[in-house]
ZAVODO-203014 format. One record per residue (C-alpha): residue in three letters; x, y, z. Coordinates in nm, 4 decimals. Each point is the difference from the previous one (the first is absolute). Layout:
N
<r><rest>ala</rest><east>X</east><north>Y</north><up>Z</up></r>
...
# end
This chain:
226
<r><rest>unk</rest><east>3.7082</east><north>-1.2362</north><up>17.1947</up></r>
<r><rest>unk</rest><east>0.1706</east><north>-0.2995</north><up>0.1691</up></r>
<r><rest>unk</rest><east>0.3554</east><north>-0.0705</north><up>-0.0728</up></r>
<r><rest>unk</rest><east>0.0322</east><north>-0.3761</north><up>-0.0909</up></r>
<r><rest>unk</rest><east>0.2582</east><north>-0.1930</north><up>-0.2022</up></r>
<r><rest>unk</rest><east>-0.1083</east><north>0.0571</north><up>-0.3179</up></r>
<r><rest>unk</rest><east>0.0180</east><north>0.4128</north><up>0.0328</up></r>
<r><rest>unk</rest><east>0.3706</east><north>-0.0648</north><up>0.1619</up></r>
<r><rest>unk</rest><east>0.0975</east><north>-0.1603</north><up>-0.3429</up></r>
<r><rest>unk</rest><east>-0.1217</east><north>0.2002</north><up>-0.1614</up></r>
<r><rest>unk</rest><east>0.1480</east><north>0.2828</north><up>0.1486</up></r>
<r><rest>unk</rest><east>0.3424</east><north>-0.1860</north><up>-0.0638</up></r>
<r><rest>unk</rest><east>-0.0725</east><north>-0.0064</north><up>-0.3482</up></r>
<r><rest>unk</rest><east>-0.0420</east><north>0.3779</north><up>-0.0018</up></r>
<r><rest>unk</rest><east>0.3301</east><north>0.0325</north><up>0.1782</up></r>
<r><rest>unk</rest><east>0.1806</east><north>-0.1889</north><up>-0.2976</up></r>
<r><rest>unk</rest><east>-0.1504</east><north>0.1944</north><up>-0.2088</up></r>
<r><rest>unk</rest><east>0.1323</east><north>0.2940</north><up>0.2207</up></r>
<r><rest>unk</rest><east>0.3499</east><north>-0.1625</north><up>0.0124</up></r>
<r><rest>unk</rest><east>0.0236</east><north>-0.0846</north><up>-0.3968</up></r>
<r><rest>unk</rest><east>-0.1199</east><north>0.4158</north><up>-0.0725</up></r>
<r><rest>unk</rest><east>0.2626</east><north>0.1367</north><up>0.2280</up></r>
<r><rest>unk</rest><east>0.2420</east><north>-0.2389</north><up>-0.0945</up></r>
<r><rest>unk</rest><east>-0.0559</east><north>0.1188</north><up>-0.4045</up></r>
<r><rest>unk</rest><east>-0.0638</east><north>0.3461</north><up>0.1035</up></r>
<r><rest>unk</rest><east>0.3695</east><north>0.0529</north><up>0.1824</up></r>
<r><rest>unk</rest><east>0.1925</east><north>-0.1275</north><up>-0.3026</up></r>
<r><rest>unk</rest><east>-0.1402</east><north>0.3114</north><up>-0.2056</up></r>
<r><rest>unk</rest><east>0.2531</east><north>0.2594</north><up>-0.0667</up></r>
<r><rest>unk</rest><east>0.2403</east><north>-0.1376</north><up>0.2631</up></r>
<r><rest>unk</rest><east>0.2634</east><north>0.2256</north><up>0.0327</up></r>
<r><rest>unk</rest><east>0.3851</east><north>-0.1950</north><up>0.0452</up></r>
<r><rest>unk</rest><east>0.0641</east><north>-0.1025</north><up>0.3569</up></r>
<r><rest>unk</rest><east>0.2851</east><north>0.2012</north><up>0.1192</up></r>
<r><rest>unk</rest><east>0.1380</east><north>0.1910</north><up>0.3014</up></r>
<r><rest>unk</rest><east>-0.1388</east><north>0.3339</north><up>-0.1294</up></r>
<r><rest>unk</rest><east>-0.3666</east><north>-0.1888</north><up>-0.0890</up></r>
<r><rest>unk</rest><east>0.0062</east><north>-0.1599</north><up>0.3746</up></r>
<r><rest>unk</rest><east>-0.0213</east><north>0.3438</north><up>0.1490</up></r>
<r><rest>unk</rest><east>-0.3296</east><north>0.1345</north><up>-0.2194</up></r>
<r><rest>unk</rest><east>-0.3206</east><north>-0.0120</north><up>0.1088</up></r>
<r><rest>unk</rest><east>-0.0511</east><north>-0.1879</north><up>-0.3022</up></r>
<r><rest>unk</rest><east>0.1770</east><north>-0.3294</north><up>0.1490</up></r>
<r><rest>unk</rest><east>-0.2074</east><north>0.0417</north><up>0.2833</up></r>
<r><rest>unk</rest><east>-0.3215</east><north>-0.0143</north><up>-0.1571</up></r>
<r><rest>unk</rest><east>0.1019</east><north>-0.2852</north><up>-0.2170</up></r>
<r><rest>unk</rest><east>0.1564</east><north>-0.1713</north><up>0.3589</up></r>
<r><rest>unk</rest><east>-0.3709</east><north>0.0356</north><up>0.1292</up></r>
<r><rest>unk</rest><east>-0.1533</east><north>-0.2009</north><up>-0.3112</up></r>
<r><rest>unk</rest><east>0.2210</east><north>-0.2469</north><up>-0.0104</up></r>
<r><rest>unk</rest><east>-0.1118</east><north>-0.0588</north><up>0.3929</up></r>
<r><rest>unk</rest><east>-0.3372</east><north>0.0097</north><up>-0.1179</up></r>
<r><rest>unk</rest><east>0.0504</east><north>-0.2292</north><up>-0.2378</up></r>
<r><rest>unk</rest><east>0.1597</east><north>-0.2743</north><up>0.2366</up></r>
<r><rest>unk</rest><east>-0.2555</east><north>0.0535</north><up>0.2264</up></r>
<r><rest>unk</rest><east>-0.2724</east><north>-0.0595</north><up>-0.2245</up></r>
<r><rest>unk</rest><east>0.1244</east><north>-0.3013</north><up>-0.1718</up></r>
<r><rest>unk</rest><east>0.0553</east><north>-0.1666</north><up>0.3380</up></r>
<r><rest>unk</rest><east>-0.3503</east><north>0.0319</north><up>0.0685</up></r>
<r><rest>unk</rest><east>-0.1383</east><north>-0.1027</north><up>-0.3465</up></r>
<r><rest>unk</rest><east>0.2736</east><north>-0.3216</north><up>-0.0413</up></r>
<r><rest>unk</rest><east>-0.1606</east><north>-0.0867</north><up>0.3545</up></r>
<r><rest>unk</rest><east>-0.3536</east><north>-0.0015</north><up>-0.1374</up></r>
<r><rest>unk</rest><east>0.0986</east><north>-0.2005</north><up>-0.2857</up></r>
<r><rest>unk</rest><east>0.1535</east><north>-0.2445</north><up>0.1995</up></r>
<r><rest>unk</rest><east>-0.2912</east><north>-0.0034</north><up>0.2434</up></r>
<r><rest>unk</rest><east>-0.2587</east><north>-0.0130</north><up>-0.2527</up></r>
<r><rest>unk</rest><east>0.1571</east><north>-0.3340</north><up>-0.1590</up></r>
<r><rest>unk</rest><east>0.1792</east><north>-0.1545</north><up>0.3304</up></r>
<r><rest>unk</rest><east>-0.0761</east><north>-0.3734</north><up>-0.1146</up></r>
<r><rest>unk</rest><east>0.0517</east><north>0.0380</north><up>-0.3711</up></r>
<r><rest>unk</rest><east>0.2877</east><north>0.1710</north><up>0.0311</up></r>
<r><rest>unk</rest><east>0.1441</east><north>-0.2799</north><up>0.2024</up></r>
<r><rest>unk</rest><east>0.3650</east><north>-0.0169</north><up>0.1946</up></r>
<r><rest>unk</rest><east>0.1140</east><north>0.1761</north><up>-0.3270</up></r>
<r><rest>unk</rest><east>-0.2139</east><north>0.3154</north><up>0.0353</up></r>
<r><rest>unk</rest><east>0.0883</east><north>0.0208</north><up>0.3742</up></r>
<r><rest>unk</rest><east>0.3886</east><north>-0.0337</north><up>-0.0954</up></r>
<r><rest>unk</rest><east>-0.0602</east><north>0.2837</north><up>-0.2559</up></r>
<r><rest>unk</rest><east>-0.1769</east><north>0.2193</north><up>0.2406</up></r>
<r><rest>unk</rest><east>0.2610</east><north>-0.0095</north><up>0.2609</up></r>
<r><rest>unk</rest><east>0.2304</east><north>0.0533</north><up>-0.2171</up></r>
<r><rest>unk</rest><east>-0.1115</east><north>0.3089</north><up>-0.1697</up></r>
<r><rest>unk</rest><east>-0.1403</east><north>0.1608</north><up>0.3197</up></r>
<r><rest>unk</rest><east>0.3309</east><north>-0.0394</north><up>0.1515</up></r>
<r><rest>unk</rest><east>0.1119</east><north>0.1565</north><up>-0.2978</up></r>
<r><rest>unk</rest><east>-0.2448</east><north>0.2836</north><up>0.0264</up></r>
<r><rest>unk</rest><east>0.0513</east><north>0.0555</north><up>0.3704</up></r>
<r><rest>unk</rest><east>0.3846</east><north>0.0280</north><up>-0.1026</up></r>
<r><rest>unk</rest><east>-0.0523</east><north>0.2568</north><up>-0.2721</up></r>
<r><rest>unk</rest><east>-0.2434</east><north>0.1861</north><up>0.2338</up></r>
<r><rest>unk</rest><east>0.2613</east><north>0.0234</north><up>0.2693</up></r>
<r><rest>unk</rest><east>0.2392</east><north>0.0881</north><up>-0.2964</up></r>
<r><rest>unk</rest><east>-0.2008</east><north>0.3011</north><up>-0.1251</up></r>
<r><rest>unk</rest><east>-0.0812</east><north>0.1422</north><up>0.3313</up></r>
<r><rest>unk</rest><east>0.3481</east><north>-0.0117</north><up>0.0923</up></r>
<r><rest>unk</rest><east>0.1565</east><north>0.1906</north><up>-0.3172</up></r>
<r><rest>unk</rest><east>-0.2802</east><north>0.3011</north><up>0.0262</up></r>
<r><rest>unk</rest><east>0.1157</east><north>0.0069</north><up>0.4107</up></r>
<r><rest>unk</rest><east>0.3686</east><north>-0.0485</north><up>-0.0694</up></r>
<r><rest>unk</rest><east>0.1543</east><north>0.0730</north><up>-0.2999</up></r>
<r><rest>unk</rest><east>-0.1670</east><north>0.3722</north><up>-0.0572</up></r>
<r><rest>unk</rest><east>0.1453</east><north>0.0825</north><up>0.3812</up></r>
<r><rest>unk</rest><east>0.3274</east><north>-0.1199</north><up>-0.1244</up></r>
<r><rest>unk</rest><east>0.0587</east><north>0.1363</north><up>-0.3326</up></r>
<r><rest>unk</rest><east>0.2272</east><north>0.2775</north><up>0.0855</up></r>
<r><rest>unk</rest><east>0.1936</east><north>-0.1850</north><up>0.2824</up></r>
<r><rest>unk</rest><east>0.0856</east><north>-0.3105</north><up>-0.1252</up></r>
<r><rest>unk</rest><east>-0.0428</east><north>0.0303</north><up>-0.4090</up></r>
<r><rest>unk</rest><east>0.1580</east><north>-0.2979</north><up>-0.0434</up></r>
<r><rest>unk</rest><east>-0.1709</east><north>-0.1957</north><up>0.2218</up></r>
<r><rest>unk</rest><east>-0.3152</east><north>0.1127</north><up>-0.1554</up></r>
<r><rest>unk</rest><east>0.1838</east><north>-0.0503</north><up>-0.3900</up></r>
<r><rest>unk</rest><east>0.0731</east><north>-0.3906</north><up>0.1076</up></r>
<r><rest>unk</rest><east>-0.3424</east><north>-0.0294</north><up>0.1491</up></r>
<r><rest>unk</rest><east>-0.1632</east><north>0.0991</north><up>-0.3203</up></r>
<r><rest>unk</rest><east>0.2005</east><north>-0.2214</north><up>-0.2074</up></r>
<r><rest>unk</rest><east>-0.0952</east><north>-0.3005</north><up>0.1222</up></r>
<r><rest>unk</rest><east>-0.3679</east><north>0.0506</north><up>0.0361</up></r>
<r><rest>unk</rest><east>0.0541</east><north>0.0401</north><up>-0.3600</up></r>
<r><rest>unk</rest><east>0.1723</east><north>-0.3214</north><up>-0.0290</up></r>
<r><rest>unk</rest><east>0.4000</east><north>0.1037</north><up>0.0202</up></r>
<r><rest>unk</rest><east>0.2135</east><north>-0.0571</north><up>0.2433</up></r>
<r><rest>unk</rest><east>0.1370</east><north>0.1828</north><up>0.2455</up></r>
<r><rest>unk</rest><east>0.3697</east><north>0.1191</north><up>0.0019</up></r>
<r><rest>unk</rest><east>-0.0132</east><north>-0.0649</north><up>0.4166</up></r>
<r><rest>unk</rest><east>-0.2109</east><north>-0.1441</north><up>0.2643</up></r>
<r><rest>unk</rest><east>-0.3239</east><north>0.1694</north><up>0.0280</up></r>
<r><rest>unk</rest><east>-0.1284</east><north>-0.1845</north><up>0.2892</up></r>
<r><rest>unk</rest><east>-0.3304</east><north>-0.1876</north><up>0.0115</up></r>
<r><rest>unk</rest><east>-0.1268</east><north>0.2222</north><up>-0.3220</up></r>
<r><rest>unk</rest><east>0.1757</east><north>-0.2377</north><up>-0.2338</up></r>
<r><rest>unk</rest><east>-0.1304</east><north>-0.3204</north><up>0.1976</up></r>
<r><rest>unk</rest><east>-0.3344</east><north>0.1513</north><up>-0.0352</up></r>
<r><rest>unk</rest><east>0.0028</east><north>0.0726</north><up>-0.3598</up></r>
<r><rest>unk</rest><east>0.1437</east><north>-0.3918</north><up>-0.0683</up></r>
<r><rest>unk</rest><east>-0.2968</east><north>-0.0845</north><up>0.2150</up></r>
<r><rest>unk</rest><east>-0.2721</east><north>0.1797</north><up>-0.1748</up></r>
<r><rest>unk</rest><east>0.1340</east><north>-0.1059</north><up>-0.3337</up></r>
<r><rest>unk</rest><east>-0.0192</east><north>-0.3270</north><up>0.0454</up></r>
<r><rest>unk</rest><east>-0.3702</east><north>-0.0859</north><up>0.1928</up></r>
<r><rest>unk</rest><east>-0.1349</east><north>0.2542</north><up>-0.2407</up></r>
<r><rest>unk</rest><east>0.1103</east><north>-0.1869</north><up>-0.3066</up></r>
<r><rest>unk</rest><east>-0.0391</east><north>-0.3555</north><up>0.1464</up></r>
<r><rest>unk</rest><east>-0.2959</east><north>0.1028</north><up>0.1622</up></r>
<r><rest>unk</rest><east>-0.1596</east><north>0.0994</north><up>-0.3032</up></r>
<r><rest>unk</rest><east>0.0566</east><north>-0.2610</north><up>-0.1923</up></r>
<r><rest>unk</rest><east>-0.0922</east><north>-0.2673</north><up>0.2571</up></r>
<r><rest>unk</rest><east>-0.3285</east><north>0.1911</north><up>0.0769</up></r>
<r><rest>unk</rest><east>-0.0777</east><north>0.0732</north><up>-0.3350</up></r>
<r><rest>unk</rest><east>0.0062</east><north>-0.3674</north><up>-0.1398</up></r>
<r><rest>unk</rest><east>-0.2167</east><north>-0.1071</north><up>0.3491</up></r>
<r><rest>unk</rest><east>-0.2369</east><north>0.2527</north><up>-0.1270</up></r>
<r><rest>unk</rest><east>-0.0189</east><north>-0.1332</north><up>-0.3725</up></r>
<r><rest>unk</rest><east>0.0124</east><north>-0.3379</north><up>0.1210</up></r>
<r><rest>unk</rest><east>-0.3652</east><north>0.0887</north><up>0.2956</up></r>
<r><rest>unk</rest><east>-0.1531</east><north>0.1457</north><up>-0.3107</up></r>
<r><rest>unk</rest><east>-0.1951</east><north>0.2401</north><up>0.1978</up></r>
<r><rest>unk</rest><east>0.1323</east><north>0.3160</north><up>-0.1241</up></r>
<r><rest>unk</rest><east>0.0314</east><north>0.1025</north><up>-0.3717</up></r>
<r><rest>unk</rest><east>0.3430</east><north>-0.2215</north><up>-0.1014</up></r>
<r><rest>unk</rest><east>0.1727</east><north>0.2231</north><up>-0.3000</up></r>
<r><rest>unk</rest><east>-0.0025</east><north>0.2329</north><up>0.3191</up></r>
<r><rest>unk</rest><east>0.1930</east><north>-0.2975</north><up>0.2591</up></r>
<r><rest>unk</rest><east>0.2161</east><north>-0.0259</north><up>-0.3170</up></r>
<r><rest>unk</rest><east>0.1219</east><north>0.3439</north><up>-0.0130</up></r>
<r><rest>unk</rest><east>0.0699</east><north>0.0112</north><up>0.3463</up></r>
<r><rest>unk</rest><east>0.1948</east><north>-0.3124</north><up>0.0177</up></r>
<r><rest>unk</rest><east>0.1783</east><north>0.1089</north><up>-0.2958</up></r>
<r><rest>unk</rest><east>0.0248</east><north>0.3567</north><up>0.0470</up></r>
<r><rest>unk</rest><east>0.1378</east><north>0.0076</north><up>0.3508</up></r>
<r><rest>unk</rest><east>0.3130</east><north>-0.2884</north><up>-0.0687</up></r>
<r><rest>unk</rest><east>0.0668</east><north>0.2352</north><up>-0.3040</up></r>
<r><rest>unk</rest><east>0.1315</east><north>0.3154</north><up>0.2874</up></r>
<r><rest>unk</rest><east>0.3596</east><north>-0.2018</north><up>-0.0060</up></r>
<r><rest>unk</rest><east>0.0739</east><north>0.2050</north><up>-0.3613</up></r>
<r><rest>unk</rest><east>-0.1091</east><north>0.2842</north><up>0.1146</up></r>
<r><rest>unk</rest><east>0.3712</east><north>0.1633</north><up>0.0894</up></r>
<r><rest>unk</rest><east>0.1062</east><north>-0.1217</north><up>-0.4050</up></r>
<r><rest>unk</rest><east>-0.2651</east><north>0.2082</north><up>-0.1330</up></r>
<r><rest>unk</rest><east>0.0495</east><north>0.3934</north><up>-0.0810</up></r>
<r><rest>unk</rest><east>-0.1909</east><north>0.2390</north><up>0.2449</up></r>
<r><rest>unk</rest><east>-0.3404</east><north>0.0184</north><up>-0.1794</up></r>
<r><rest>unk</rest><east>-0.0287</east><north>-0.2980</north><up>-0.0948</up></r>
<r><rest>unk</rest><east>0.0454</east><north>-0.1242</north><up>0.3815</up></r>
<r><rest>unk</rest><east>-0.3281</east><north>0.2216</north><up>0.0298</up></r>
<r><rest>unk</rest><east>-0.1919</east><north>-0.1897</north><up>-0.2299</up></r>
<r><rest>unk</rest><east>0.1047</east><north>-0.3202</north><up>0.0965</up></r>
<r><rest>unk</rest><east>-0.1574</east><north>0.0492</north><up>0.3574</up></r>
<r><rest>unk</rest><east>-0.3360</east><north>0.0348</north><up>-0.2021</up></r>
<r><rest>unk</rest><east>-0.1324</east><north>-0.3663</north><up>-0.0651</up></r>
<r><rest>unk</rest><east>0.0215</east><north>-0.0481</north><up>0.4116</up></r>
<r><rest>unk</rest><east>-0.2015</east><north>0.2497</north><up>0.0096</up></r>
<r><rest>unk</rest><east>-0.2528</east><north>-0.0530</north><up>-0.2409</up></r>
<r><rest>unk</rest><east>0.0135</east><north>-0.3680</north><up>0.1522</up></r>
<r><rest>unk</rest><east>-0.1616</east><north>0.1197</north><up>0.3345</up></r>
<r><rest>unk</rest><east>-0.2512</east><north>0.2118</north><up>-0.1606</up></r>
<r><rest>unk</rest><east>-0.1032</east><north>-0.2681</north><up>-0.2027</up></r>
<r><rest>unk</rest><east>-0.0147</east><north>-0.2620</north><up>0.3125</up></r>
<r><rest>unk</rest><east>-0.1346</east><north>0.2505</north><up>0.2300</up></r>
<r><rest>unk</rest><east>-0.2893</east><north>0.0894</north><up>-0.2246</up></r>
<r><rest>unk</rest><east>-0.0604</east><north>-0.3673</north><up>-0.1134</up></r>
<r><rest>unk</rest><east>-0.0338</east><north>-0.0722</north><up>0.3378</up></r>
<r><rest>unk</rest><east>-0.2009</east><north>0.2626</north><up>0.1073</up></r>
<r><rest>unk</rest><east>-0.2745</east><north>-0.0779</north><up>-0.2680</up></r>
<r><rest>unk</rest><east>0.0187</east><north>-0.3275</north><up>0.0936</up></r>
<r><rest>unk</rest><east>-0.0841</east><north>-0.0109</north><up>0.3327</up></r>
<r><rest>unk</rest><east>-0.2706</east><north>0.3003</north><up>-0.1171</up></r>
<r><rest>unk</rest><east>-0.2052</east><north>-0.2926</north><up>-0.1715</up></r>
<r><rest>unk</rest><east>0.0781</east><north>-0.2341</north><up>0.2909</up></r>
<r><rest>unk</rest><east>-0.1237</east><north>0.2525</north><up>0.2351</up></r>
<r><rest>unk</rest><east>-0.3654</east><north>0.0812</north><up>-0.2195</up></r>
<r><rest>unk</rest><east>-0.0701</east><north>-0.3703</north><up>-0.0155</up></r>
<r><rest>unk</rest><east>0.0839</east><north>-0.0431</north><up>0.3920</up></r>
<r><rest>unk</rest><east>-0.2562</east><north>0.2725</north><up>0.0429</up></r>
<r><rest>unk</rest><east>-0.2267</east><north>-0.1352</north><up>-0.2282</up></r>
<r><rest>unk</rest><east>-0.0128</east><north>-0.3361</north><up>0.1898</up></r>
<r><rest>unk</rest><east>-0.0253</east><north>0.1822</north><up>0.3452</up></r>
<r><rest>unk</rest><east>-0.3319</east><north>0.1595</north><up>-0.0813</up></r>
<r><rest>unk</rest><east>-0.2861</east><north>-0.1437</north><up>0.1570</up></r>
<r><rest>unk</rest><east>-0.2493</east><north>-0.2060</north><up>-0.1857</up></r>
<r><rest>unk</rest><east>-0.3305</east><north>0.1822</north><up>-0.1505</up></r>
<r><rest>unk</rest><east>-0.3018</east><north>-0.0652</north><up>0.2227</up></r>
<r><rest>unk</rest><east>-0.2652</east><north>-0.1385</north><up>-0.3325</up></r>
<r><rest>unk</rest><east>-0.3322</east><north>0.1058</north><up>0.1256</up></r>
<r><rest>unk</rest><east>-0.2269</east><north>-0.2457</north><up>0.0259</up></r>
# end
């Protein structure tokens, strides 16, 4: 089987759908985030989903942006930077508090303490370096991001649009996470989610028809006998 454009897309539809699953599936059950939870193996298989799930949503927001490049306009390319960067942030994020913060734990406690606290959207009683930078970073290209990418996709009209309406209002939505009780921070990450899955599939099955008909066309005419 040849790889052309049309299997890449939809390969980066399957990787939203990938992203959205994980990104439902690590809310489940979550235990509080504190210094005793860092240290579990627990945290560290959560740490490696929520990688997964950056990683995967890069790749499908880049087939969703390269699948409508001109109807998505200067807006859609605007949104996509933005939320990539944000993605790429929260990637570095995540991979750096499974390396660091489990090594740590028992050292510096209240390094680790401050840390946590403002990835869940406190702040911290001192300077905790580039962490808290990084956080402010994430926070604010994944919500902007969102939004601006979500409204380019409802405005291309390629992909289903109650789904680029979640995700544009879903992802602005993060900034009350920290006011909301524990659980209910849980279940607010669950629209995003369900956002991607939605987008990813839509444009999976999209580019599935697009892909039959191309086919179709490229067979060769029927030789009538004569």
């Amino acid at each position: 089987m040849s790889i052309t454009t049309t299997h890449l897309i939809r390969a980066a539809g399957v990787s939203a759908v990938v992203a959205g699953l994980l990104f439902c599936g690590v809310q489940i059950n979550h235990p509080p985030v504190d210094l005793a939870f860092v240290s579990t193996t627990e945290f560290a298989v959560r740490q490696a989903m929520k990688i997964g799930f950056t990683l995967f949503a890069l790749i499908g927001i880049t087939g969703m942006y390269l699948s409508q490049v001109k109807k998505a306009g200067v807006l859609g390319l605007i949104g996509y930077l933005t939320l990539g960067a944000g993605f790429i942030a929260m990637l570095t994020l995540e991979i750096a508090a499974v390396v660091i913060l489990p090594a740590i734990a028992h050292t510096s406690p209240e390094y680790v303490s401050a840390a946590i606290g403002v990835a869940l959207g406190g702040k911290a009683a001192f300077d905790i370096g580039l962490m808290s930078a990084l956080n402010s970073f994430v926070g604010v290209t994944y919500m902007a991001g969102g939004l601006i990418f979500g409204i380019a996709l409802f405005r291309a009209n390629v992909l289903a649009r109650w789904a680029s309406i979640m995700l544009a209002i879903a992802t602005p939505l993060s900034i009350l996470i920290p006011l909301l009780p524990f659980i209910n921070q849980r279940l607010f990450a669950v629209p995003t989610g369900l956002a991607l899955i939605a987008l990813g599939s839509s444009l999976w099955l999209t580019f599935r028809s697009q892909g039959a008909v191309a086919e179709i066309r490229s067979l060769p005419e029927p030789v009538v006998a004569r």
